[in-house]
C-alpha positions in Angstrom: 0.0 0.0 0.0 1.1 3.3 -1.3 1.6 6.2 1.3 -0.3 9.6 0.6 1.3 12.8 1.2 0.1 16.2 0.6 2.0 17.4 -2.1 3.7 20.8 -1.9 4.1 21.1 -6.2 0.8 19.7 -6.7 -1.4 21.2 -3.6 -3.2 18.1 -3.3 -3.0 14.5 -1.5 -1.0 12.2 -3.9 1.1 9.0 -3.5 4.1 9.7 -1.8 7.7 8.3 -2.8 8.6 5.0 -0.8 11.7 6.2 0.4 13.9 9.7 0.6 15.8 10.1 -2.7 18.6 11.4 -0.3 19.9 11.5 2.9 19.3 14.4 5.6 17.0 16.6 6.3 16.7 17.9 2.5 15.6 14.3 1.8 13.2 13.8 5.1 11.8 16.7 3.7 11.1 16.1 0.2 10.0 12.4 1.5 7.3 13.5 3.3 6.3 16.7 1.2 6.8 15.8 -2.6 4.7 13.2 -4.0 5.9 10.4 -6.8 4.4 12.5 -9.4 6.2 15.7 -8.7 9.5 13.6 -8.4 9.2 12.4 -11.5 8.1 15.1 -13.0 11.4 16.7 -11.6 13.6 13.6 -12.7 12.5 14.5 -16.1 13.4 18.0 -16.0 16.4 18.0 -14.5 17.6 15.9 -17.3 16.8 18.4 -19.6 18.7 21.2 -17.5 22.2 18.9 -17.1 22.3 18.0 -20.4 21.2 21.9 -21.8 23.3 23.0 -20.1 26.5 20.7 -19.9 26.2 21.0 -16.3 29.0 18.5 -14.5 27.7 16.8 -11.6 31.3 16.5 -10.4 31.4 20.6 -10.1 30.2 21.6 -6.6 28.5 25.0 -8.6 26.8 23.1 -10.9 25.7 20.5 -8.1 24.3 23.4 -6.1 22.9 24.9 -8.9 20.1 21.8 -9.7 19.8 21.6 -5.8 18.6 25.1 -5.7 16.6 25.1 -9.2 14.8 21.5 -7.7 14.1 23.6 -4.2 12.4 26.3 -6.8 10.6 23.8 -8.7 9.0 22.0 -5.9 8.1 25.6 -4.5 6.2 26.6 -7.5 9.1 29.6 -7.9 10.2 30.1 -11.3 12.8 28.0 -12.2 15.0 27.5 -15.1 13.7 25.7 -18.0 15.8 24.2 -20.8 16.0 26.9 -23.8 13.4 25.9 -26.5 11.6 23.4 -24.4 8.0 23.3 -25.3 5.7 21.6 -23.5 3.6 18.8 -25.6 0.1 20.2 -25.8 -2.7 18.7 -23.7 -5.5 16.7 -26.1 
């Protein structure tokens, strides 16, 4: 049985990831406040923004940077998007 969390991204109750993606209290946090569908959703993007960008995962300023752009995402900030990204329409 799935867990349900109230999901900060989404503002509603969704199933919530089955364990924190990291350790700490960054992961407690997203554990119990991000739902599966919003951590995909970030997983996907995140992608697009590393690879956009070149970013090195290696590099302690890159490695920051995606931390702070996830923290924006998940808070419904504006956050940066890969250049040319469109969305695919919803039918």
């Amino acid at each position: 049985m799935s867990r349900t969390v109230h999901c900060r991204k989404h503002k509603q109750d969704l199933p919530g990831l089955a364990r924190a993606p990291f350790p700490g209290t960054r992961g407690e946090d997203i554990f119990q406040n991000i739902s599966q569908q919003a951590w995909d959703e970030w997983q996907a993007h995140q992608t697009m923004i590393i690879n956009e960008r070149h970013l090195n995962m290696m590099d302690p300023n890159d490695r920051k940077f995606i931390m702070d752009e996830m923290d924006k995402f998940f808070a419904g900030e504006d956050f940066a998007k890969a250049e040319g990204f469109v969305p695919p329409s919803k039918n």
